[in-house]
C-alpha positions as semicolon CSV with decimal commas, in nm:
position;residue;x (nm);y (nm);z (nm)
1;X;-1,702;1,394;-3,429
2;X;-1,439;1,436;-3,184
3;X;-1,078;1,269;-3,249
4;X;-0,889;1,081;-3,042
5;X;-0,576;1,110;-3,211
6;X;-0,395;1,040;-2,826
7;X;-0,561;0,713;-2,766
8;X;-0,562;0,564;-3,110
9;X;-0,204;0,624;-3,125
10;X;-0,151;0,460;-2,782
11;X;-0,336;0,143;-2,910
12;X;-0,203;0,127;-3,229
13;X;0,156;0,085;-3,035
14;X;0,028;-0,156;-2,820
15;X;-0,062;-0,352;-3,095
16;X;0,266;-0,360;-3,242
17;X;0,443;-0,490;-2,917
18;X;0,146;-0,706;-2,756
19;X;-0,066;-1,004;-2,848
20;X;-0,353;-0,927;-2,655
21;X;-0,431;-0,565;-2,539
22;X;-0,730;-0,460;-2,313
23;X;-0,894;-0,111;-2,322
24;X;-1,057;-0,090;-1,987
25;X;-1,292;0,154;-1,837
26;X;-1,639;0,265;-1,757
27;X;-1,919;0,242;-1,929
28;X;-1,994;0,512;-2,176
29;X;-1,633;0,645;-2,199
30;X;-1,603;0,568;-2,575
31;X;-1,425;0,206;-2,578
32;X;-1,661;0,089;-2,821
33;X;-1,588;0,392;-3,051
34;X;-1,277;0,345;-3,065
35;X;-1,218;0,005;-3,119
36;X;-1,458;0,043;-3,455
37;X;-1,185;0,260;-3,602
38;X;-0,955;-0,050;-3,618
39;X;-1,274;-0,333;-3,682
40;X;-1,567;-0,263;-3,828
41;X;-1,840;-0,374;-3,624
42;X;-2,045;-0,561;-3,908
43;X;-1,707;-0,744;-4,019
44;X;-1,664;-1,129;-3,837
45;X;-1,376;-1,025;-3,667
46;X;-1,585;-0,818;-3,418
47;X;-1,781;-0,961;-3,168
48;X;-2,009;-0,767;-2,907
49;X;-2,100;-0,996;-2,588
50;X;-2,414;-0,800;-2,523
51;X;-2,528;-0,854;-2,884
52;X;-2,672;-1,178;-2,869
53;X;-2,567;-1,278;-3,263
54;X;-2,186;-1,222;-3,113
55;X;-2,310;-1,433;-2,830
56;X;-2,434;-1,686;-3,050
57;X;-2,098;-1,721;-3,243
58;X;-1,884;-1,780;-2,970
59;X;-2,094;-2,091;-2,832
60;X;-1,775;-2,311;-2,946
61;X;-1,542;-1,972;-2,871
62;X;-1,222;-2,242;-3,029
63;X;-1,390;-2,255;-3,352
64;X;-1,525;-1,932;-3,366
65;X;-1,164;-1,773;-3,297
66;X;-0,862;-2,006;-3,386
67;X;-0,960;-1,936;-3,775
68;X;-0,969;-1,569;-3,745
69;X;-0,668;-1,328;-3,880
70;X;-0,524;-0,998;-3,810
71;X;-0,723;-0,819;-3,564
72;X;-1,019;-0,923;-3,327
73;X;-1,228;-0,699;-3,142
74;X;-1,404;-0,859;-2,814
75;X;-1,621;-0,599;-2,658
76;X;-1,766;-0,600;-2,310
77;X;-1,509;-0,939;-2,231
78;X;-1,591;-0,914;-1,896
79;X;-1,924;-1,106;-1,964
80;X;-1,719;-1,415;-2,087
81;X;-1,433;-1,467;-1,834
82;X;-1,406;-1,822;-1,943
83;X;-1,249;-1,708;-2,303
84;X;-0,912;-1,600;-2,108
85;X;-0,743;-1,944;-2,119
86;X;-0,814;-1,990;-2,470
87;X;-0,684;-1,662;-2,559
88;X;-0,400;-1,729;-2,400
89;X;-0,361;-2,083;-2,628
90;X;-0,410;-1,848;-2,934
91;X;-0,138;-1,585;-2,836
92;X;0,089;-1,827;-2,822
93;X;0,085;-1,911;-3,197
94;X;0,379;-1,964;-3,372
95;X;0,305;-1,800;-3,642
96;X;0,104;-1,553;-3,499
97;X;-0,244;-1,534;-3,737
98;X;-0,446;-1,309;-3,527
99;X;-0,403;-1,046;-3,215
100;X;-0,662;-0,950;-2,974
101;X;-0,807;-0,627;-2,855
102;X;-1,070;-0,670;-2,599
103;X;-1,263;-0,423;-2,457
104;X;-1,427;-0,430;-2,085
105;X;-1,527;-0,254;-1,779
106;X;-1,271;-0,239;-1,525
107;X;-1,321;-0,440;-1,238
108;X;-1,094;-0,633;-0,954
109;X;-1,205;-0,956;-1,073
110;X;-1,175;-0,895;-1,422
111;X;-0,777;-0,710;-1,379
112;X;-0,663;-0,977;-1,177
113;X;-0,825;-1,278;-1,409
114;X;-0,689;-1,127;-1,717
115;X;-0,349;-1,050;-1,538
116;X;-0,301;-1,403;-1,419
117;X;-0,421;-1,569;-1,741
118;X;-0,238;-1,381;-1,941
119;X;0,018;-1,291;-1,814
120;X;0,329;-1,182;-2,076
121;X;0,117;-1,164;-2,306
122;X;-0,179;-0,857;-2,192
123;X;-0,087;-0,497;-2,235
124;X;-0,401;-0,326;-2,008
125;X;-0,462;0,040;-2,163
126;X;-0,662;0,260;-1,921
127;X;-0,970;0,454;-2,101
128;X;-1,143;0,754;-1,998
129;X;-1,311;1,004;-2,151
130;X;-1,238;1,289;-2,343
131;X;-0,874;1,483;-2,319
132;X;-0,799;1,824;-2,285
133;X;-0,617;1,764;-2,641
134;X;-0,881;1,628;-2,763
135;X;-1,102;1,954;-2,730
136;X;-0,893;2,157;-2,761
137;X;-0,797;2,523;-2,512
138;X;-1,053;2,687;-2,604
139;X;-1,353;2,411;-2,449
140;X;-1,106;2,420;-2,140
141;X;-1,422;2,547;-1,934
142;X;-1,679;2,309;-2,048
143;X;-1,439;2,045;-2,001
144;X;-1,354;2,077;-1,646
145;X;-1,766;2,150;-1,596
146;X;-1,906;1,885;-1,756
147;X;-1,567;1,600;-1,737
148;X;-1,484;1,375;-2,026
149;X;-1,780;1,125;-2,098
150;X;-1,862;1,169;-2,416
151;X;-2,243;1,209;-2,368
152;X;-2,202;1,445;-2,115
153;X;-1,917;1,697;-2,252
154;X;-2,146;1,658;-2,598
155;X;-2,505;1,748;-2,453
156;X;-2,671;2,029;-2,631
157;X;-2,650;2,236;-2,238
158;X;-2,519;2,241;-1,897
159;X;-2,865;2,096;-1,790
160;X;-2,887;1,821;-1,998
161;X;-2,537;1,724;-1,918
162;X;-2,590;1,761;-1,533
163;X;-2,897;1,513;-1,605
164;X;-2,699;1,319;-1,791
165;X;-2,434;1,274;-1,542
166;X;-2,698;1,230;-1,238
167;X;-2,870;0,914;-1,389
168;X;-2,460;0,769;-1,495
169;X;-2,420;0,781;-1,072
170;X;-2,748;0,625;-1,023
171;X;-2,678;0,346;-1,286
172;X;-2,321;0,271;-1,205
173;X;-2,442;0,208;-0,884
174;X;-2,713;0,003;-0,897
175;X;-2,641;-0,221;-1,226
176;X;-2,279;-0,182;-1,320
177;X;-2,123;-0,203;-0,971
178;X;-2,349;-0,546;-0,912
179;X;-2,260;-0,707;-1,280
180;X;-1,905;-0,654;-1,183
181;X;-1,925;-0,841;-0,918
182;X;-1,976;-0,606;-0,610
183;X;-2,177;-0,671;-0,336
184;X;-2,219;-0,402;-0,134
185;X;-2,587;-0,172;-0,151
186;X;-2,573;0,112;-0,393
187;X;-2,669;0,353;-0,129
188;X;-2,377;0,285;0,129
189;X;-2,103;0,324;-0,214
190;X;-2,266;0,650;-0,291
191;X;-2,205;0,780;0,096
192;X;-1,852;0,663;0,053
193;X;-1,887;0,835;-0,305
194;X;-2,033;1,137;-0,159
195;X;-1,762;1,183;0,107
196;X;-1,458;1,110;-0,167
197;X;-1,614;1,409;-0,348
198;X;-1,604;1,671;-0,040
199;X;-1,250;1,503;0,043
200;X;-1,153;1,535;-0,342
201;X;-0,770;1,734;-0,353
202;X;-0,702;1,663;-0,011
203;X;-0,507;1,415;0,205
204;X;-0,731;1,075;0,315
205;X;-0,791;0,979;0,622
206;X;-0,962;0,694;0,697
207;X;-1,007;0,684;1,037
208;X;-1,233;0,993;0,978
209;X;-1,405;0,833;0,706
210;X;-1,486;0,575;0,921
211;X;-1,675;0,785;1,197
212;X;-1,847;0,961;0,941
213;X;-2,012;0,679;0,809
214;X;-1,992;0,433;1,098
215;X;-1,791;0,175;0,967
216;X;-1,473;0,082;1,005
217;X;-1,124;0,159;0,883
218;X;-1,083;-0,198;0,681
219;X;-1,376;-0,138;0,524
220;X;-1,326;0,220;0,444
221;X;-0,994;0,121;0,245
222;X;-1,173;-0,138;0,070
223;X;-1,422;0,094;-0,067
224;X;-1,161;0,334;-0,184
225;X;-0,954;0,068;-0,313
226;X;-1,269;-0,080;-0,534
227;X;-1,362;0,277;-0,658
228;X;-1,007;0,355;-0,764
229;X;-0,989;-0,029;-0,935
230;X;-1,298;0,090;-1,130
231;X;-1,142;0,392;-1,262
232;X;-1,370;0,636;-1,070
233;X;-1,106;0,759;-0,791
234;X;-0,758;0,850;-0,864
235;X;-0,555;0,807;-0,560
236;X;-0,198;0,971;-0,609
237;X;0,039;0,808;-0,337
238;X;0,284;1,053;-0,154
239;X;0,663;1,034;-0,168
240;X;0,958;1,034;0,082
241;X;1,273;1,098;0,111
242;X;1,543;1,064;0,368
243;X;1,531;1,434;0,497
244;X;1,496;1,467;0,859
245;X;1,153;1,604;0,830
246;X;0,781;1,448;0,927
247;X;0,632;1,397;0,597
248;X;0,283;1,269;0,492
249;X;0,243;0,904;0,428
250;X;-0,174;0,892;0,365
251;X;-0,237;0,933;-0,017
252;X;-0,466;1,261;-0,207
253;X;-0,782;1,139;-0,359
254;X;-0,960;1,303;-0,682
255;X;-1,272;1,201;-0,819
256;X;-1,130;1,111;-1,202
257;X;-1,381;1,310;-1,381
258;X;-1,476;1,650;-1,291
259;X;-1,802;1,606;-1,434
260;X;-1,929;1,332;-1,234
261;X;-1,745;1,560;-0,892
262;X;-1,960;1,818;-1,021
263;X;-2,275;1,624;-1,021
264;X;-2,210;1,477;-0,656
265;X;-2,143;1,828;-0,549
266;X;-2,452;1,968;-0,752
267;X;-2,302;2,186;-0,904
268;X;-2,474;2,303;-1,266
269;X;-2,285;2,560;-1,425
270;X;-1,972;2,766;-1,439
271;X;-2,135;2,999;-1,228
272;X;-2,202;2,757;-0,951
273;X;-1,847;2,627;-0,997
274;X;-1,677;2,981;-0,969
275;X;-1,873;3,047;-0,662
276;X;-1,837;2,692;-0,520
277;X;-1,600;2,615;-0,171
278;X;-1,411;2,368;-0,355
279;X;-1,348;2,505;-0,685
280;X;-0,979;2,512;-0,623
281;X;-0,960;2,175;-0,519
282;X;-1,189;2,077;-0,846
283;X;-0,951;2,235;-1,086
284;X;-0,638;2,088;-0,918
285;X;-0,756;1,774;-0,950
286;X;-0,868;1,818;-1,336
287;X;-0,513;1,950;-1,388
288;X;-0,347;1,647;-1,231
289;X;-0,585;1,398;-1,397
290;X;-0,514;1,583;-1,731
291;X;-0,131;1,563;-1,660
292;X;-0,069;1,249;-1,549
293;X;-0,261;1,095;-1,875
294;X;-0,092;1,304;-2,087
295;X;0,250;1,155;-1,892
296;X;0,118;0,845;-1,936
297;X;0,277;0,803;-1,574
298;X;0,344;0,466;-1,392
299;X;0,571;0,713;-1,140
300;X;0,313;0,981;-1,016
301;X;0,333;1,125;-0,666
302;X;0,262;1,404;-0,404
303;X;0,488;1,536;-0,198
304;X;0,413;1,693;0,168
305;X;0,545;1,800;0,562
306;X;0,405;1,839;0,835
307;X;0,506;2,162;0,827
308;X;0,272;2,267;0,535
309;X;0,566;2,195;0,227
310;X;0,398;2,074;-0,025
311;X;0,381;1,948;-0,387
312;X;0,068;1,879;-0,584
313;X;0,238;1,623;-0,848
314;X;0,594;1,470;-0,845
315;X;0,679;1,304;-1,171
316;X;0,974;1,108;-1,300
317;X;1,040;1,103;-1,681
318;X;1,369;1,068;-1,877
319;X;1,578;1,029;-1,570
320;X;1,466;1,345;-1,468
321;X;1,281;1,436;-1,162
322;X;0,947;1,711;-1,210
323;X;0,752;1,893;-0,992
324;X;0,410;2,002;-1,123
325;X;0,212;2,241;-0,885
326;X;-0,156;2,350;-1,023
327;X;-0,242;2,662;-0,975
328;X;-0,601;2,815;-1,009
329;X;-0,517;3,207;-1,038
330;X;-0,466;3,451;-1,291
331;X;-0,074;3,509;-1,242
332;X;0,128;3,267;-1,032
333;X;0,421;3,396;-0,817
334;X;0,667;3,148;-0,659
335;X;0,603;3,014;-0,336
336;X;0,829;2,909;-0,017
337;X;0,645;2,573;-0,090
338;X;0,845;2,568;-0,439
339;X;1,175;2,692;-0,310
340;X;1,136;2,397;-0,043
341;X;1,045;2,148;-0,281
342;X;1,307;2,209;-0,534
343;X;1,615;2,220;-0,265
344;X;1,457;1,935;-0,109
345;X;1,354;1,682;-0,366
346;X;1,670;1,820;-0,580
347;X;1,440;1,819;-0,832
348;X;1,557;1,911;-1,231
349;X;1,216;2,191;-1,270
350;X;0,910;2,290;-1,138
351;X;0,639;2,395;-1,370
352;X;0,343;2,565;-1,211
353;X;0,029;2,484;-1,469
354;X;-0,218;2,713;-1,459
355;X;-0,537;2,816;-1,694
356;X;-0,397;3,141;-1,810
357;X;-0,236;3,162;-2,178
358;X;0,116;3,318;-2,105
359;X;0,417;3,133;-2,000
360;X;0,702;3,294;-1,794
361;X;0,963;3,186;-1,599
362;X;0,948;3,246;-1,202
363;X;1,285;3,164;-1,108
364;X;1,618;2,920;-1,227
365;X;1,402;2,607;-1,302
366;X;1,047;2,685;-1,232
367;X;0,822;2,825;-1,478
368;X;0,428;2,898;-1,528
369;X;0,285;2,730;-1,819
370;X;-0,080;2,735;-1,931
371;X;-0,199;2,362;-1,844
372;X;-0,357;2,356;-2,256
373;X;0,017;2,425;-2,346
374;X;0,159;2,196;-2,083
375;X;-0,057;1,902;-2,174
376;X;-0,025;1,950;-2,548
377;X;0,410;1,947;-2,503
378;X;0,413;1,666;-2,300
């Protein structure tokens, strides 16, 4: 059994500050889990919406609910819009008897229902899969192979993972993506899917997008705005800054999980990985994911010119601005790049994050730090 010691911490504070709080994510990342180590799921306070008992119970939701105290679990929400409104009614309690923790799939329709209903009173926690921290430095490999799902990063080998992963594509496709609501066929998303994966680490372009696939620029922004709503593309939105120079304004895309990259890519194994084209651009974007939860950052941007300066993550914590550039090689040395973006920016550090296991400084304000240690401090 894997802890979570990151994420039950994280919901156990939202609970202190928020009446309602939603875990949202994709299937199979472990929201279920989790929310049985604060309910159990035989106690009346729990209520599954795929189990149909739990279904049966909330036939008269107002009297199934309003007696309840402390905490309720309401798992896979998304199949019960209708209960917003009265959880709002209930939130509002003066005293308050009972708070909410409900549990769903992401989708647009479901974020924007639960944000309007409740509004003031939802705290929205983003789930995933597995950490970094919560495997520890030395599954580092296996984790950026196989990604965070828990079935996958758990399966007895590479193969069975890979498999794994391959029928999670297949099904989020064809069922999930539907039951939330989305229209569009399974095979055109997994084109669009296909081409975020070979794009994965670098600037988007739509316009390109678009000719690849034959369709046009509205409805290539649509697509990557649905996949990153679902939690299955991370796009990280560049910065600017009054400096004279031509600097990109198109945003980086990452697929979230490596695992499921790998899988679109087919790639099977380290050794595939180590050989692959894009294995830099995989492990940049497993570092960035893995830094930016661990940040738990609102404020998370790239920074580029047109004249090739460039920084991989710009992040703003404690007043203080930090640049983050991920490095896949054995020793880092500093780069014009850095010296640019640290005059420029007038940022406070730099830390390069790499997978090695020494840190050392490069410079006044830029070190190298191994991305296990980095993750872990932050």
């Amino acid at each position: 059994m894997i802890e979570r010691k990151t994420d039950i911490a994280l919901i156990r504070t939202a609970l202190k500050r928020s009446r309602v709080v939603a875990l949202l994510g994709p299937r199979q990342c472990g929201k279920t889990t989790l929310a049985r180590e604060f309910v159990a799921a035989d106690s009346l306070n729990y209520f599954d919406l795929e189990d149909p008992r739990s279904v049966a119970r909330l036939t008269e939701p107002d009297m199934a609910l309003r007696p309840l105290k402390g905490l309720v679990v309401i798992d896979e929400v998304q199949r019960r819009p209708e209960i917003f409104p009265l959880l709002r009614v209930l939130a509002d309690r003066r005293p308050l008897p009972a708070r909410f923790l409900i549990l769903g799939s992401a989708s647009p329709d479901l974020l924007r229902q639960s944000s309007e209903t409740l509004a003031g009173r939802l705290e929205i926690i983003a789930m995933e899969g597995f950490r970094l921290s919560d495997v520890g430095a030395e599954a580092m490999a296996k984790h950026w192979l196989r990604g965070g799902f828990p079935l996958s990063f758990t399966a007895r080998g590479n193969p069975d993972s890979l498999a794994w992963r391959t029928q999670f594509l297949q099904t989020f496709l064809e069922r999930d993506m539907p039951q939330l609501g989305v229209s569009i066929p399974a095979a055109a998303l997994r084109r669009f899917w296909m081409m975020v994966a070979h794009y994965h680490g670098q600037v988007w372009n739509s316009a390109e997008i678009g000719r690849a696939l034959a369709i046009n620029e509205t409805t290539v922004r649509r697509y990557l705005d649905l996949m990153t709503d679902v939690f299955m593309v991370r796009q990280v939105r560049p910065w600017f800054e009054n400096l004279g120079k031509r600097q990109v304004k198109a945003p980086k895309v990452y697929v979230r999980d490596t695992g499921l990259l790998h899988a679109l890519l087919n790639i099977s194994s380290q050794r595939d990985l180590e050989s692959h084209p894009k294995v830099g651009a995989s492990w940049e974007g497993y570092a960035v994911e893995e830094i930016i939860k661990c940040f738990q950052a609102g404020e998370a941007y790239f920074w580029a010119t047109h004249n090739g300066a460039e920084l991989d993550l710009l992040l703003f914590k404690g007043g203080k601005r930090i640049g983050v550039e991920c490095k896949r090689m054995d020793a880092p040395t500093l780069t014009p790049s850095m010296r640019i973006a640290l005059a420029d920016l007038k940022l406070d550090e730099i830390h390069v994050v790499y997978p090695g296991m020494r840190q050392y400084a490069l410079a006044d304000h830029v070190d190298v730090v191994p991305l296990a240690q980095f993750v872990k401090a932050t």
